[in-house]
C-alpha positions as CSV (number, residue, x, y, z in Angstrom):
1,X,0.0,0.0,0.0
2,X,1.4,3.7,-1.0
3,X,1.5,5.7,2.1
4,X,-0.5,8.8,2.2
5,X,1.0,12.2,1.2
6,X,-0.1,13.3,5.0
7,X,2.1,10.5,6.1
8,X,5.0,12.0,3.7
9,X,4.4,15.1,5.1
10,X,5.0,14.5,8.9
11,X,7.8,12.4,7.9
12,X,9.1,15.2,6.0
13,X,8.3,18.0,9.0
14,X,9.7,15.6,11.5
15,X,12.9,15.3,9.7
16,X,13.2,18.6,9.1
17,X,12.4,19.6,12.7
18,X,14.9,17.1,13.5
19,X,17.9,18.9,11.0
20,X,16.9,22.0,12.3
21,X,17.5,21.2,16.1
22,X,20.4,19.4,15.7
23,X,21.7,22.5,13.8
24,X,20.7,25.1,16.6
25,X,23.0,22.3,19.0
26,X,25.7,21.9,16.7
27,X,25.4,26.0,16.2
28,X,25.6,26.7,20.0
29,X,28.2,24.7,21.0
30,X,31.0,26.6,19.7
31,X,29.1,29.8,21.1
32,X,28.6,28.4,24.5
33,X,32.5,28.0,24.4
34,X,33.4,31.4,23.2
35,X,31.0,32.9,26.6
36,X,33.9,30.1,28.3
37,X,36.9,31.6,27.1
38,X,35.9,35.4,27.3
39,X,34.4,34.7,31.1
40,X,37.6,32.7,32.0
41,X,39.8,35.6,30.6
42,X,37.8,37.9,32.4
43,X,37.5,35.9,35.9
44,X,41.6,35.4,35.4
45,X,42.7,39.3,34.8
46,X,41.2,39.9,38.6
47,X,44.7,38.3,39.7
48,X,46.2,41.5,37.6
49,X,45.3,43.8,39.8
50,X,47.6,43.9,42.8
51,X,50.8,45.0,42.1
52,X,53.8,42.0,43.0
53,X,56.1,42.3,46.0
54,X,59.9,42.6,44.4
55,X,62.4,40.4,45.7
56,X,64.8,42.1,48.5
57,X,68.5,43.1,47.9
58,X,70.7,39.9,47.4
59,X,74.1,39.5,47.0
60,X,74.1,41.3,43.8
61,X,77.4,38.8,42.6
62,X,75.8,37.2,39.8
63,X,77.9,37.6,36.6
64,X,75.6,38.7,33.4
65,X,76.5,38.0,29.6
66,X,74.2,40.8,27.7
67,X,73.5,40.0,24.0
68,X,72.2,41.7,21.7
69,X,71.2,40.1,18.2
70,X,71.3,42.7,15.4
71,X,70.9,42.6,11.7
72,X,71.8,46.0,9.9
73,X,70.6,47.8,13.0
74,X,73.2,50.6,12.7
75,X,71.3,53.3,12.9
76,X,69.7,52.7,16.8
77,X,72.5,50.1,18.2
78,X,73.8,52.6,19.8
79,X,71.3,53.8,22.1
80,X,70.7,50.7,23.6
81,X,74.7,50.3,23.9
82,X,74.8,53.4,25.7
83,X,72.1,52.5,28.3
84,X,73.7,49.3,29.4
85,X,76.5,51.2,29.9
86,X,74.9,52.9,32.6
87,X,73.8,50.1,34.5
88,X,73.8,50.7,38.1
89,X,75.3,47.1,39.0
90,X,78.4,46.6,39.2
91,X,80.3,46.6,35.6
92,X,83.2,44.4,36.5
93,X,80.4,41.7,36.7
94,X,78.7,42.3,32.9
95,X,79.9,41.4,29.9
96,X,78.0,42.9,26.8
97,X,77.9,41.3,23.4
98,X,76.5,42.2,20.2
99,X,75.9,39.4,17.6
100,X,76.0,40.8,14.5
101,X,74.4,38.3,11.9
102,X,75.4,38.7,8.4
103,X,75.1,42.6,8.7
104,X,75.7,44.6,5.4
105,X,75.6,48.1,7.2
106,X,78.2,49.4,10.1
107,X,76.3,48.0,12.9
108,X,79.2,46.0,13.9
109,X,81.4,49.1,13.7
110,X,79.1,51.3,15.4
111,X,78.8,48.6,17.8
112,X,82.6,47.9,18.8
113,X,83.7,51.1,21.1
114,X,80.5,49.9,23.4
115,X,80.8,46.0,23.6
116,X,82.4,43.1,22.2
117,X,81.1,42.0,18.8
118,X,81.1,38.5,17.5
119,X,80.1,38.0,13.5
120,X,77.7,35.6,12.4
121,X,78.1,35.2,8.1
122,X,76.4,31.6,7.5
123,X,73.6,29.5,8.7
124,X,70.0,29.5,9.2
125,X,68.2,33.2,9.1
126,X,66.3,34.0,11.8
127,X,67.2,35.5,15.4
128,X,66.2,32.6,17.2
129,X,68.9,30.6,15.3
130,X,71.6,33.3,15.6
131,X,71.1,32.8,19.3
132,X,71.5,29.4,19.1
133,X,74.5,29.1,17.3
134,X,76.1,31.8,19.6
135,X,75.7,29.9,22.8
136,X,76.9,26.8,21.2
137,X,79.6,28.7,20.2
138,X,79.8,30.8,23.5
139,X,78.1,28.4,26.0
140,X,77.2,29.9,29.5
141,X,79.7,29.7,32.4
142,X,78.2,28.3,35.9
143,X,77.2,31.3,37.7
144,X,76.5,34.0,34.6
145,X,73.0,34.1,33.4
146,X,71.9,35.4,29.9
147,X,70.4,38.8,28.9
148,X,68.8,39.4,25.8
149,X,68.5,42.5,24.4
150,X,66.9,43.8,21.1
151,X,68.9,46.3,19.3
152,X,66.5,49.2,19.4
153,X,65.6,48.6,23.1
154,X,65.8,51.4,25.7
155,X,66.4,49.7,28.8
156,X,66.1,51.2,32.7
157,X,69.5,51.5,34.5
158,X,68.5,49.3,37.1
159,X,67.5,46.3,35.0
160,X,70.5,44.4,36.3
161,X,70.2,44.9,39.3
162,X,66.7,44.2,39.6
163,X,67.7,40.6,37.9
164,X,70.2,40.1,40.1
165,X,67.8,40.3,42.9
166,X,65.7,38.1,41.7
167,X,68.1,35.5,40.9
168,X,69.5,35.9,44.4
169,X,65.5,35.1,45.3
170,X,65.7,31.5,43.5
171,X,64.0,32.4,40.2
172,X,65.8,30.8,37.3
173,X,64.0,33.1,34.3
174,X,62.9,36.3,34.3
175,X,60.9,38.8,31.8
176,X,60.8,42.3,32.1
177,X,57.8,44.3,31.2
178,X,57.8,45.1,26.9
179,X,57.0,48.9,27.0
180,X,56.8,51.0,23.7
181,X,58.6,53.8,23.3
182,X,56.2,55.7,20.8
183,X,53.1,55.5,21.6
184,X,52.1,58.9,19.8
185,X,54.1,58.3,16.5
186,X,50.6,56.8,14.8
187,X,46.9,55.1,15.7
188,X,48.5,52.0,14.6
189,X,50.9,52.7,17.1
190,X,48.6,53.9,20.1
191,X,46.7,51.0,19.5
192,X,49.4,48.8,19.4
193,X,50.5,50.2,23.2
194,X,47.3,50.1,24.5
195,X,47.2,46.1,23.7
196,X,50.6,45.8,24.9
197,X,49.6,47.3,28.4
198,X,46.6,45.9,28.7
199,X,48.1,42.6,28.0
200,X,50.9,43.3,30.6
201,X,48.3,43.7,34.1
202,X,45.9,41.2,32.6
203,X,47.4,38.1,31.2
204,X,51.0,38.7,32.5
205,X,51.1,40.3,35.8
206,X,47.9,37.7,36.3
207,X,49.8,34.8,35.5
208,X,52.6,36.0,38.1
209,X,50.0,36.7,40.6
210,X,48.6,33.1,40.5
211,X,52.2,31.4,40.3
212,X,51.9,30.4,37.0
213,X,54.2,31.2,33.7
214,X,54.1,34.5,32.0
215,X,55.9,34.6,28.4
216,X,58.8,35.0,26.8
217,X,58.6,38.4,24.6
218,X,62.0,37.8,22.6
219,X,64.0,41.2,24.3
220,X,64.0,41.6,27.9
221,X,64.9,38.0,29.1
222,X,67.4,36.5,31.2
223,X,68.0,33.2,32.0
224,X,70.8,30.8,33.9
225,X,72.4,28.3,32.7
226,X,70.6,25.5,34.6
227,X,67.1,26.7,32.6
228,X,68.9,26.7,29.5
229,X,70.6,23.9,29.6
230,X,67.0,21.9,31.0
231,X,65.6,23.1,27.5
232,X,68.1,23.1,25.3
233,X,68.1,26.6,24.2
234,X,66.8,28.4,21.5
235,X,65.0,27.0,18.4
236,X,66.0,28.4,15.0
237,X,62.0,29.1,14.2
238,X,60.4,32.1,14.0
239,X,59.0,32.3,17.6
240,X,61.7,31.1,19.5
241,X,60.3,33.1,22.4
242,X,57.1,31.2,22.5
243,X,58.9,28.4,22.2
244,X,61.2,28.5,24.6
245,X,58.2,29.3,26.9
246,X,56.6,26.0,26.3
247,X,59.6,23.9,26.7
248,X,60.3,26.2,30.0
249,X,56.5,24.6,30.8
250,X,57.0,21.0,30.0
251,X,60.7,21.2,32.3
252,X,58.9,22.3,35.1
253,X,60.2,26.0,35.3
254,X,58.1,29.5,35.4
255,X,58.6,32.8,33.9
256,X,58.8,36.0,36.3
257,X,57.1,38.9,35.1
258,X,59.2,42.2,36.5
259,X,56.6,44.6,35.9
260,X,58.4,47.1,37.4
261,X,61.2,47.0,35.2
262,X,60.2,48.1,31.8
263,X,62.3,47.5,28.5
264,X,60.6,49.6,25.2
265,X,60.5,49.2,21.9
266,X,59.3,51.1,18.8
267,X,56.0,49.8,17.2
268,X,55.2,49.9,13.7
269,X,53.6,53.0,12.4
270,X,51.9,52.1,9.5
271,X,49.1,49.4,8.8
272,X,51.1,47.6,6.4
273,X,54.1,47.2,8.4
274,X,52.3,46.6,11.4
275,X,50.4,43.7,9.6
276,X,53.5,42.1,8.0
277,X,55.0,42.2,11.5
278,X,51.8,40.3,13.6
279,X,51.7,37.6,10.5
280,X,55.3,36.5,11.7
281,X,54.5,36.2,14.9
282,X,50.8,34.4,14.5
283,X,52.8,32.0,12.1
284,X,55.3,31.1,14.8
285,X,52.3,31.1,17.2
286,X,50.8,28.5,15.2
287,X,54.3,26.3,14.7
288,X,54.9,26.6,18.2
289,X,51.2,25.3,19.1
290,X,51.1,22.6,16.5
291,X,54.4,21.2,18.6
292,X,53.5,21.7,22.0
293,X,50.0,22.5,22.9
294,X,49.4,18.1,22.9
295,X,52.4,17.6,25.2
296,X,51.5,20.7,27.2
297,X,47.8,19.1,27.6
298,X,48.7,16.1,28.6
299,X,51.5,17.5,31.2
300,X,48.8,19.4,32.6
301,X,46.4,16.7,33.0
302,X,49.2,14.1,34.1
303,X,50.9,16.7,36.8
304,X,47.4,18.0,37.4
305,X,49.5,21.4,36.4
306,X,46.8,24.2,35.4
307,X,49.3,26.0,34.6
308,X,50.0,24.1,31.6
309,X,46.5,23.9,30.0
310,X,46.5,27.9,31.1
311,X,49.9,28.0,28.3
312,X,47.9,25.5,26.0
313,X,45.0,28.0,25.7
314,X,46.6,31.0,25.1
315,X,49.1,29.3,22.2
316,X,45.3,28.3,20.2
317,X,43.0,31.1,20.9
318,X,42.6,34.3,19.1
319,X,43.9,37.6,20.1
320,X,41.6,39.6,22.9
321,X,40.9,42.6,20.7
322,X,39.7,40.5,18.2
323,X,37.4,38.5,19.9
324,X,35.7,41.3,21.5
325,X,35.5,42.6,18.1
326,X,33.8,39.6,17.3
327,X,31.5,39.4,19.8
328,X,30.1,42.9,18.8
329,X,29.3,41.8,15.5
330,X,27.3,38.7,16.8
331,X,25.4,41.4,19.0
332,X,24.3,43.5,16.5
333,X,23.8,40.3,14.0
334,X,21.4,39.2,16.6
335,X,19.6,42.5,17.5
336,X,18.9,43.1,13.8
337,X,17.9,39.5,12.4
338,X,17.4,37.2,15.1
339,X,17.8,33.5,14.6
340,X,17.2,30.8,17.0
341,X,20.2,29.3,16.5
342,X,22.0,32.3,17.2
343,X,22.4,33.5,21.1
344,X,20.1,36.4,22.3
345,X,21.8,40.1,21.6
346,X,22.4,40.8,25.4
347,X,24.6,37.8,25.8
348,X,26.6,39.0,23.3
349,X,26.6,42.7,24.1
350,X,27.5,41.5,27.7
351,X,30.3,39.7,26.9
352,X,31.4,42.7,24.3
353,X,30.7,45.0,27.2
354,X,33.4,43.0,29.6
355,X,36.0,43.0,27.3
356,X,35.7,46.3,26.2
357,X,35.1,48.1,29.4
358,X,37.4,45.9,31.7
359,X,40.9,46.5,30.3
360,X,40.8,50.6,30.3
361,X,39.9,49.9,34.4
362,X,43.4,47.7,34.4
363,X,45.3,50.5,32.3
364,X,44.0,53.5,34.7
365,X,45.4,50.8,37.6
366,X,48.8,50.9,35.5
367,X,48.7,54.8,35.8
368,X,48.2,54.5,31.9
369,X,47.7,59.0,31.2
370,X,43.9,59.8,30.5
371,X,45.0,61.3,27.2
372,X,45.9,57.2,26.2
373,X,42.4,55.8,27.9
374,X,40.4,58.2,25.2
375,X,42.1,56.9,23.0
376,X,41.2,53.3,23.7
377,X,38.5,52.5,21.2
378,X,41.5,52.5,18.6
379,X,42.2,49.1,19.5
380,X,39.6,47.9,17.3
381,X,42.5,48.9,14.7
382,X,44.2,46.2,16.2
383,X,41.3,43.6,16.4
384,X,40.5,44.4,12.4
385,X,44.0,43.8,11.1
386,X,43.3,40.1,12.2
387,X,42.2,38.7,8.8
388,X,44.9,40.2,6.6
389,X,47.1,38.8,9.4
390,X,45.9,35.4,9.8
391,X,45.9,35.3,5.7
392,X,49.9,36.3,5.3
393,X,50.7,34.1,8.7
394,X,50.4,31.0,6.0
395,X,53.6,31.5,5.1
396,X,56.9,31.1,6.6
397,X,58.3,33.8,8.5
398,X,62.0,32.6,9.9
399,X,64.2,35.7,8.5
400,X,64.6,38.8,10.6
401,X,61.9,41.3,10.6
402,X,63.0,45.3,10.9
403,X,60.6,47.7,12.5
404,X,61.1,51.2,10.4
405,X,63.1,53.1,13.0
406,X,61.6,56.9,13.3
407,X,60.5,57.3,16.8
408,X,63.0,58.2,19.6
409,X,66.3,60.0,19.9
410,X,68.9,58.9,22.1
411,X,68.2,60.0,25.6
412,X,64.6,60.8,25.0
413,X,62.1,58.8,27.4
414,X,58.7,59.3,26.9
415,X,57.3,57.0,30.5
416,X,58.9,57.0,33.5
417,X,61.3,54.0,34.4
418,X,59.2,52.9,37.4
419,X,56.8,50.3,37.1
């Protein structure tokens, strides 16, 4: 007997009805763990907001080996030279080294009346592999620990001691706090610093605070021989600070944030340097997390470490301004054409709301000037460089990557040294 075309019908609604909910759950799932994330970066910036306790005077007779890696950075090596060079700590104890890597300008020259310079000409591009090469060449003696440095850094004059101190304290790697040293120069640039400090109270003065592992940031860094030597050193890849990070992880050891000792850079001016920068670093990101974030998940679970699922997450998900940018378009996709298997408009203007209005509360805690928290909304320039960025991060990045050098003039310091 031919069923009846009533009978097709239901069959036809049912399995429709059917589709259509097991859309709506396949739909919200991914939402329900974007509210996850956002709420759990949220709930973890809270540990941001008191300020650390610094380590007390030590013995201060550590030995430090300073490098700096440098390719064709003649025209700013000198500024950082000239800060080290008035360190407070005690110079009989520092050795200062430039690695000049297959330089075609007179960095090394410009270099040599400051510091020693040792001349890389073959091998892998890349800074991460210049540094490894030089400590194979150069290996750390028992008792010095190792300072990197970019080239166009502006460092306090009490970064050594402050390292010393903590070292003295039991800490085996440090990271100072990645400052920018013009923040007016552009929007791309304000933005840029407004990310950077926001990111420094919220994810790695947070991480401190809980006892958990901040990042590497590439310039800034110092670490003893032990650390290295647990870790075997630096990579050759493009994000040999991120890696180094999770193999610091997996050996058991933590990175100390110093926010009180603040280490600046210049940022990129333009959009199109600016993007060209990020996609080198999301590409290393993504090597880095295609290696590690497995054997960083299962040390966590295994050593019931949080810590290490904390590093996991942050090596997969997106960038913060990005996400809240997101989130603001799902609100207003929702407020203006409603679906059901889209999340009602005030739980995605809520969560656009926390991320929006919770790090200019963190920079006003940082004593970030007003004149920087008006102009905070420009971090959406940030947040909407992320597709050209994520579309250029598909290729390799390994060779050195110059930021245009127009900002600051030797002996000009826009912030105050103190944290």
């Amino acid at each position: 007997m031919t069923p009846s075309v009533p009978i097709l019908a239901a069959v036809r609604d049912t399995c429709e009805g059917v589709a259509r909910a097991g859309f709506r759950v396949v739909a919200c799932v991914p939402q329900h763990l974007l509210l996850l994330l956002v709420a759990y970066n949220a709930v973890l910036a809270l540990w941001g907001w008191p300020q650390p306790a610094q380590a007390p005077p030590g013995r201060r007779a550590r030995r430090f080996r300073v490098v700096i890696p440098a390719h064709n950075e003649g025209g700013v090596i000198e500024q950082a030279l000239s800060d080290l060079t008035a360190q407070d700590y005690d110079r009989s104890m520092v050795t200062v080294e430039v690695l000049a890597d297959r330089c075609t300008d007179d960095t090394a020259a410009r270099a040599r009346p400051y510091a020693s310079v040792v001349e890389r000409d073959a091998g892998p591009d890349g800074k991460g592999a210049a540094l490894s090469w030089y400590l194979q060449e150069r290996p750390l003696a028992d008792g010095e620990a190792l300072v990197v440095i970019d080239a166009d850094n502006r460092v306090p004059s009490h970064l050594l001691t402050r390292f010393a101190d903590e070292l003295d304290a039991g800490h085996q790697v440090l990271q100072a706090y990645l400052d920018v040293s013009n923040p007016d120069a552009s929007a791309v640039a304000t933005a840029s610093a407004l990310t950077y400090w926001a990111g420094n109270r919220m994810v790695q003065l947070a991480r401190r605070n809980l006892g958990w592992s901040a990042d590497l940031g590439g310039t800034g860094m110092c670490l003893t021989p032990d650390a290295l030597r647990e870790t075997a050193g630096f990579s050759g890849g493009s994000a040999e600070d991120q890696e180094l990070t999770a193999r610091l992880a997996l050996a058991g050891l933590r990175v100390i944030w110093l926010h009180d000792v603040r280490v600046r850079d210049e940022k990129p001016e333009e959009v199109g340097v600016a993007v060209r920068q990020r996609a080198r670093w999301m590409a290393g990101k993504r090597q880095v997390a295609r290696t590690h974030v497995p054997r960083l998940v299962r040390a966590g679970l295994a050593r019931r470490r949080p810590a290490d699922l904390d590093l996991a997450l942050r090596l997969v998900q997106p960038g913060r301004s990005f996400m809240a940018l997101f989130t603001l378009g799902l609100a207003g996709a929702a407020g203006l054409r409603p679906r059901r298997w889209l999340l009602a408009w005030p739980v995605w203007a809520g969560a656009t709301a926390v991320q929006f209005l919770l790090p200019p509360v963190f920079l006003a805690r940082d004593g970030v000037p007003g004149r920087y928290l008006l102009r905070y909304p420009l971090v959406t320039v940030v947040a909407a460089l992320w597709v050209p960025v994520r579309l250029l991060s598909s290729r390799s990045h390994v060779h050195w990557f110059h930021t245009p050098h127009g900002g600051l003039m030797a002996g000009q310091r826009p912030r105050a040294d103190s944290g």
